[in-house]
C-alpha positions, 0 to 999 in steps of 0.5 A, a space after each residue: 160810298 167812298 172812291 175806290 171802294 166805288 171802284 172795286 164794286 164796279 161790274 159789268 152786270 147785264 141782268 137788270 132790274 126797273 127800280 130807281 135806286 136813286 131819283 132820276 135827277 140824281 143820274 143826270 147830275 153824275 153826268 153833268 158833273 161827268 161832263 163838266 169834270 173829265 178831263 178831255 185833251 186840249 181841253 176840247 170837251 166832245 164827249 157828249 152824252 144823252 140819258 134815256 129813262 122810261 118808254 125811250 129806254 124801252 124803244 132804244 133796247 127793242 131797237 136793238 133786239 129788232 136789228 139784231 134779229 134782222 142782221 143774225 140769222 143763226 141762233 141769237 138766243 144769248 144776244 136776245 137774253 143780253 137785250 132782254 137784261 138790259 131793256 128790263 133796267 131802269 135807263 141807259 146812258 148813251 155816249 157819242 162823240 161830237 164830230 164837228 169838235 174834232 174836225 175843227 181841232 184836226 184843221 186847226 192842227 193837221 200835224 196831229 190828225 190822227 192823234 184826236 181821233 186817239 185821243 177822243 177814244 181815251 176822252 171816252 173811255 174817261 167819261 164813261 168810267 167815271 159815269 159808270 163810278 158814279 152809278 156804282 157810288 149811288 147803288 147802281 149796277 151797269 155796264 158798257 155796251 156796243 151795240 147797233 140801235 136806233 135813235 130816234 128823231 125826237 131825241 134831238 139828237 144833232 147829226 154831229 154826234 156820233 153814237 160811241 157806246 150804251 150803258 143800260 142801269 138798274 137794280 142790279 137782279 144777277 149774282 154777283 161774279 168774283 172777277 179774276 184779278 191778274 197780281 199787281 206785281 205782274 202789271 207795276 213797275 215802280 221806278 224811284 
């Protein structure tokens, strides 16, 4: 699928199915080449990222079903049914931000504290758009989340890497909605 055309099909799509519509081996590729190619300021590469296919994608969504049920106590259904989308897809992509990086570029250039803690945001938002091109390019659907999960010890996950979001993927099993575009004339200004 050519780039932009990989653009405009992107949804977020949370009715999943488990059916590998590429081999495994080609999502962790389209990290690694994520990770390797993202741009990142300073050139500090913190994003990080770990890939859960299988019984760990499973633990990681009923992780999140059982807190979920524990901190809500009035009616969750939707939540549950989001969860329930999710955990029936095929894997998840789990972004974090190593900590120990920042903290190091924040001591060697206090003058720009706050400005790593902005900037690691938008290195986040980069890798995890590209990430998420890259599933739409191959034939999957995703979309983003933020929700409070469990990671498990024998992930390996280090202490360091702070947990920033999860993209479950699949088959994609919802209609496909029509996204409301606002008129790019509304959000452009071309300046000659």
């Amino acid at each position: 699928m050519e780039f932009f055309e990989a653009i405009k099909n992107r949804r977020s799509i949370r009715v999943l199915e488990d059916e590998a519509v590429v081999p495994d081996d080609e999502v962790v590729e389209i990290v690694k080449s994520a990770l390797n190619h993202t741009p990142t300021a300073f050139n500090g590469q913190e994003t990080r990222v770990a890939v859960l296919f299988g019984d760990s994608h499973k633990e990681l969504w009923d992780s999140a079903e059982k807190i979920a049920r524990e901190k809500n106590k009035g009616d969750i259904s939707r939540t549950l049914e989001r969860i329930e989308g999710y955990r029936n897809g095929h894997g998840t992509i789990l972004f974090f931000q190593d900590r120990d990086v920042i903290k190091e570029f924040q001591e060697k250039m206090p003058h720009l504290h706050d400005a790593f803690e902005e900037w690691g945001h938008q290195n986040q938002g980069m890798l995890q758009y590209v990430i998420w091109t890259g599933l739409e390019a191959v034939g999957y659907a995703a979309s983003l989340q933020h929700v409070e999960v469990a990671i498990k010890p024998e992930w390996n996950i280090p202490e360091s890497w702070k947990l920033i979001a999860q993209m479950p993927f699949g088959k994609q099993a919802q209609p496909l909605q029509e996204k409301e575009i606002v008129p790019v004339e509304k959000k452009l200004i071309v300046v000659k």
